[in-house]
N, C-alpha and C positions, 0 to 999 in steps of 0.2 A: 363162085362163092355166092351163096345167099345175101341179099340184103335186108337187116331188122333195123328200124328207125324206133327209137325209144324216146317215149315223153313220161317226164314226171313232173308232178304238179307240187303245190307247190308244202303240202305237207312233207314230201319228198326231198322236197329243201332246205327244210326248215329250221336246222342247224346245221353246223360244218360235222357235226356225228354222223349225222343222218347223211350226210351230201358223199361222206363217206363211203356209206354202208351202198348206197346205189351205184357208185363207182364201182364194187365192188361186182356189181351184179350186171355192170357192163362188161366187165372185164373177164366173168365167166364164161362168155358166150361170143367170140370172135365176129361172127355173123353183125353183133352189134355196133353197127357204124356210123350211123347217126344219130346224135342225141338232141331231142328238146327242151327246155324246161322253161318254168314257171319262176317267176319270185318266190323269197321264201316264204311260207304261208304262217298259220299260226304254229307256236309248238308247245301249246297246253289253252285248257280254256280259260278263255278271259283276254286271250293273247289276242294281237293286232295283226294284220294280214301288212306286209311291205306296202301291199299295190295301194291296199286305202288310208294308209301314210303318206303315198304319193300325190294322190286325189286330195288329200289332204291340205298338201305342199302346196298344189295348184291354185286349190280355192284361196288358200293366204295371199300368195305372190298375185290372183287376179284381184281382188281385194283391198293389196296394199300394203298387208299385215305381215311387214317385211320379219319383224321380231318373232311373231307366232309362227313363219315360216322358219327360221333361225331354229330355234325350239325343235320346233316336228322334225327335222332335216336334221337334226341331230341324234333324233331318238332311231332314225335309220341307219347313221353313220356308225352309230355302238351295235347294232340290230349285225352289219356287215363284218364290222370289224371283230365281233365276237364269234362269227363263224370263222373267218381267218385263224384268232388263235386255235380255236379246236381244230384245224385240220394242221396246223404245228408248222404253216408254210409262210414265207413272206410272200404274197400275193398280188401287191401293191396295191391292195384296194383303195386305199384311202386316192390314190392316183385320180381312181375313177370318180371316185363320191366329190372329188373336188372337182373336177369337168363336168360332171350333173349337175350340184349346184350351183357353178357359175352361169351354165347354158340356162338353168331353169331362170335363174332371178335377170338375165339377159333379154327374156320373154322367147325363149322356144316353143313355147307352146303345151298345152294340160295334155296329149296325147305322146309328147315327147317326156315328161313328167312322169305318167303314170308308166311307161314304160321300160322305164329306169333299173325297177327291180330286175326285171329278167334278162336285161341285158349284163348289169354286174353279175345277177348269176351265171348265166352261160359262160361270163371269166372266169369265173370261181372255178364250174367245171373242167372247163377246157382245159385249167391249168391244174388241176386235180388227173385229170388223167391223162395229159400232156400231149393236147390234140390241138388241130388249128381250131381258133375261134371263127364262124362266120357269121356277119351281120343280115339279119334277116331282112335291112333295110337293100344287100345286093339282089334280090330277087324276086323278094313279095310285093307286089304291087295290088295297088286300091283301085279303081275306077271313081269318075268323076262324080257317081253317085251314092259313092262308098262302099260300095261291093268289090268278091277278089274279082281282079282282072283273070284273062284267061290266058293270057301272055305267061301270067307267072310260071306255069309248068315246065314251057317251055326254056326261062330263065333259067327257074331252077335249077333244071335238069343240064342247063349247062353250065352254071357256076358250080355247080355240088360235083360234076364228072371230074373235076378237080383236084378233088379231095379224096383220098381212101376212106377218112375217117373224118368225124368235125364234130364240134356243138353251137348249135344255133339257138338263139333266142327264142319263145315264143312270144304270140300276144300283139305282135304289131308289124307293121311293112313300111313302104313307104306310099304316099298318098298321089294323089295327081298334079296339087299341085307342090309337090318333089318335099313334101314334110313328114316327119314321121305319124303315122296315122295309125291306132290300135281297133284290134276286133272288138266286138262286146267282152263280158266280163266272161271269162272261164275261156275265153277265145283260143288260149295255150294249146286247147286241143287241137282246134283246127288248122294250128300250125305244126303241129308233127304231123299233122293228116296231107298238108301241103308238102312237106318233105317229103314223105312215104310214095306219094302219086309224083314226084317231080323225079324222085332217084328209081321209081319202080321198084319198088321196096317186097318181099315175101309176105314178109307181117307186118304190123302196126302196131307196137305194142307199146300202151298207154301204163306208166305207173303213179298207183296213188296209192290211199290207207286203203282200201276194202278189196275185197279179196273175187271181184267180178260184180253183177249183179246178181242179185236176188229178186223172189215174184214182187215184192211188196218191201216198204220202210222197213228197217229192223226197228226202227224206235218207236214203230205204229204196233207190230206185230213181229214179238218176240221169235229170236230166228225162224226166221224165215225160209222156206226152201230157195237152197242157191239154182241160180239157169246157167248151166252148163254151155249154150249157146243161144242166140238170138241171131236174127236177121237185120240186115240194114232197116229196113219198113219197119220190124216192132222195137228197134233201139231209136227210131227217130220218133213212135207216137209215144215212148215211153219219156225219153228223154222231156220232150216239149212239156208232158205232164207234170214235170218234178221229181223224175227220177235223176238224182245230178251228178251219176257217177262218170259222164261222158256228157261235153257240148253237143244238143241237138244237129248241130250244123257241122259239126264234125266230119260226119258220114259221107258227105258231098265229094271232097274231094278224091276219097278213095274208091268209091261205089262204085265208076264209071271203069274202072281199071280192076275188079275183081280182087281187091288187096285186103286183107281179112284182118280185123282189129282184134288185139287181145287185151284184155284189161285186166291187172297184172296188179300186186299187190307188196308194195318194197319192203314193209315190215315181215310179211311173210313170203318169201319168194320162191318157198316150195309148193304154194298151190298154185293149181291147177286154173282158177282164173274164168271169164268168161270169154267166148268169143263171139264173135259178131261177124257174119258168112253172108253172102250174097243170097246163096241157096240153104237153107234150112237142109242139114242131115237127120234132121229127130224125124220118127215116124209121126205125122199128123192125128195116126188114127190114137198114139198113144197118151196123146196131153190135149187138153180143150183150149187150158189160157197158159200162156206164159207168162205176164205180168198185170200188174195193177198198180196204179202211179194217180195220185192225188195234187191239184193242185187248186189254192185259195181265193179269194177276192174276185170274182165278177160279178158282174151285173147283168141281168137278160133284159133287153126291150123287148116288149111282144107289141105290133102293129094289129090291129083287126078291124077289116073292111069288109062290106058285101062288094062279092062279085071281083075280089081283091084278082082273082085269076085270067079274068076279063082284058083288066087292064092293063094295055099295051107300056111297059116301063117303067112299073111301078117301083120294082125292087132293084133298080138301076138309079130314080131318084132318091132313095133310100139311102146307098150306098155314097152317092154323090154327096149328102150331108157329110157323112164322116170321114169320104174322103177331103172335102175342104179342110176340114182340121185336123188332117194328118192322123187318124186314128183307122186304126185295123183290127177288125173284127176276129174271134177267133170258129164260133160257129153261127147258122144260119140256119135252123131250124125253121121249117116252111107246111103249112097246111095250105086247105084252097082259099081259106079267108082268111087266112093268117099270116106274119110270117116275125121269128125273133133273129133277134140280135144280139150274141155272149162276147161283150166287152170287158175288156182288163183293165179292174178300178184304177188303174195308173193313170188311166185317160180321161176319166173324166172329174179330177178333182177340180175346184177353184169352182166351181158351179158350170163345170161343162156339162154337164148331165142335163142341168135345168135348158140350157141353150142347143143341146141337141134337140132334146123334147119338142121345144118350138119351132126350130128349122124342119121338122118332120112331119108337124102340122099343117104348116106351110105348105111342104113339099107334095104331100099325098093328100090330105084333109082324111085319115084315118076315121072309125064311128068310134073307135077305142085304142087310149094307148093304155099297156100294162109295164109296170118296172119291179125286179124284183130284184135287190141287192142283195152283197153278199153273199154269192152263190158260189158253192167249191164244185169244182167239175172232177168227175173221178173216172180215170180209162180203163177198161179189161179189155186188154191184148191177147192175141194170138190167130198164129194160123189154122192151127185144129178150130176155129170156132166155129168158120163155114162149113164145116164138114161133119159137126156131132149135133145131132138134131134135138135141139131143146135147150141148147145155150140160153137165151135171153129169157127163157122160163123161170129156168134154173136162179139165174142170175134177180131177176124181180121178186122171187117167191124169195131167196135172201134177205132181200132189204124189206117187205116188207112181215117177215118172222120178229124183223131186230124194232120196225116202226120207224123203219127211213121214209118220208116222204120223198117221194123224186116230185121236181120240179122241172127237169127239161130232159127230154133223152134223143141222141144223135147217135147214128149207126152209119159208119162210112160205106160206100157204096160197096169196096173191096171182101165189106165183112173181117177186115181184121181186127176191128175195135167196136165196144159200143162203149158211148160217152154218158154220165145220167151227169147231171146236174144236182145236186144237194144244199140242205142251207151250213152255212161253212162251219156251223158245228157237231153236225154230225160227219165230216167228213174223213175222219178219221174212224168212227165205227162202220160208217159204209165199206172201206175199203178192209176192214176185219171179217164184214159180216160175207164180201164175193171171197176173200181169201180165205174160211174156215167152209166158204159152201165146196170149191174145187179142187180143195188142197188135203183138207181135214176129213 
């Protein structure tokens, strides 16, 4: 018998209606035996995500604000217990909501907090469709540097052999030093993808509200052409750029083991959905880009020195600045007397910026430094790209029909991507102007 590990997020969740309807669409399909899921997310706008209720919770109780923690932890406990009555079941939630917050106001810790949600929902589940619960704390394991261990698979693979059938939490493991410890935000993904690679699973299949990916935003550019498939390499430069229908880091665990994601759509579950393949089946010669993915807020250093190529170390003392303060570059744009640096403004609020600038002074004695904020970086992906002679023409003579200035452009060595740099208001018609030049 085949194995399908299925994750839903947490729109998927989001009422005991809805938590319904994906039961239902496990239970169509035998093959599906492992479930992961998410807290429940929002379910209309304006609505509140569980997880940053929890985050919430955390910030009061580190705080103090035993009361305003009282309050938020309350608006969770109505949040659970109103999914309970819509599935018509006595659940015992309330069991659980009172073991969270006593553990939390006990000091268990903001990564034991925020992870709250998805563990009451994995009960929810489990007891919706009458499977074992497993804790994801028996298997997933962190490293001391906060990364997965590699042991986990191995775990996994023998706690889950267990089980015919289960629902696991996503979102979190346990840490090294033996505390519960979570992924970054959206991290749910990487926890079906941990399941899938531990139980060697067929498929991966991820569910949420949209019905696979598409080349581009539908809210930038009105339906869009959907992608029928993708490759692990252009759903990880898509992903990273803001495309957010799948965690960047997702792909990892599965990639090594040839295990094929499908992302799966629980409001409509008779499409067809997008896949994500190790090896691309699409003919190359037939499509040039498969995606375009925008993302906001950076900042480019530009360094310029004569003779900058001369010098033995320069872009290693460089690099040495931002590694003291913990900050990570995302590109590194390099001429012979030049070279930039595309920072994510998250790093350098509070006047880091001002303090990088002079540690680089220091470090090199540059004849020029250049800074150009706010800068949206915009990807065109695909494999066809290296192979249809006049891509990057194509793609320049767009932006500058519409009067996009580029201000930085990065082409990965692979040729699956070129990156241009824009000012972050035009970044939303850059990304109209590649998608009506190869699509339209």
């Amino acid at each position: 018998m085949a194995i399908k590990v299925c994750k839903f997020g947490g729109t998927s969740m989001a009422s005991g209606n809805i938590i319904l309807a994906a039961a239902k669409i496990i239970e169509s399909d035998q093959d599906r035996r492992f479930v992961v899921v998410s807290a429940p997310g929002k379910r209309f706008s304006g609505d509140i995500k569980v997880t940053d209720l929890l985050y919430k919770c955390a910030d009061e109780v580190e705080s103090g604000d035993i009361a305003a923690f009282k309050e938020t932890f309350g608006k969770i406990r109505v949040r659970f217990t109103n999914i309970e009555a819509e599935i018509g079941k006595d659940l015992h939630i309330n069991d659980g909501l009172d073991e969270a917050e006593n553990e939390i106001l006990s000091g268990a810790g903001r990564d034991y907090c925020a992870s709250r949600g998805e563990f009451l929902a994995a009960k929810i589940m489990a007891a919706v469709l009458d499977v074992p619960f497993v804790d994801a704390t028996e298997f997933i394991r962190f490293d001391e540097n906060g990364g997965l261990d590699k042991a986990t698979f191995e775990l996994g693979a023998k706690v889950l052999s267990k089980y015919s059938r289960a629902v696991i939490p996503g979102f979190y493991g346990l840490g090294a030093d033996g505390k519960v410890k979570t992924f970054s935000r959206g991290g749910g993904d990487i926890s079906g993808s941990v399941v899938a690679r531990s139980v060697m699973a067929s498929l991966y299949e991820n569910w949420t509200d949209v019905s696979g990916f598409y080349v581009c935003d539908p809210r930038i550019v009105n339906s869009p052409k959907w992608i029928p498939e993708l490759t692990y390499q252009e759903l990880r430069e898509l992903s990273y750029m803001g495309a957010n229908v799948l965690h960047s880091e997702s792909i990892f665990p599965v990639r090594s083991a040839g295990i094929p994601i499908r992302i799966c759509n629980t409001f409509k579950p008779e499409d067809a959905g997008t896949y994500i393949v190790k090896n691309s089946t699409r003919d190359i010669r037939g499509y040039v880009v498969t995606g375009i993915a925008g993302k906001k807020d950076f900042t480019s250093i530009t360094l310029e020195k004569s003779l900058m190529n001369s010098e033995v170390g320069f872009v290693q003392k460089v690099l040495a600045v931002i590694g003291r303060h913990g900050i990570s570059f995302e590109h590194l744009p390099s001429g012979i007397d030049t070279m930039s640096l595309v920072i994510d403004n998250e790093f350098l609020k509070n006047g880091m910026l001002e303090t990088l600038l002079q540690e680089m002074q220091e470090a090199v004695h540059p004849d020029k430094i250049y800074v150009h904020e706010n800068i949206a970086l915009v990807a065109t992906v695909g494999h066809g790209m290296a192979k249809n002679v006049g891509t990057s023409a194509r793609l320049f003579k767009a932006l500058s029909e519409v009067g996009i200035n580029v201000n930085m452009i990065d082409q990965g060595s692979s040729e699956l991507n070129i990156i241009v740099g824009v000012d972050n208001a035009d970044c939303a018609n850059c990304i109209k102007a590649i998608y009506n030049e190869f699509f339209n």
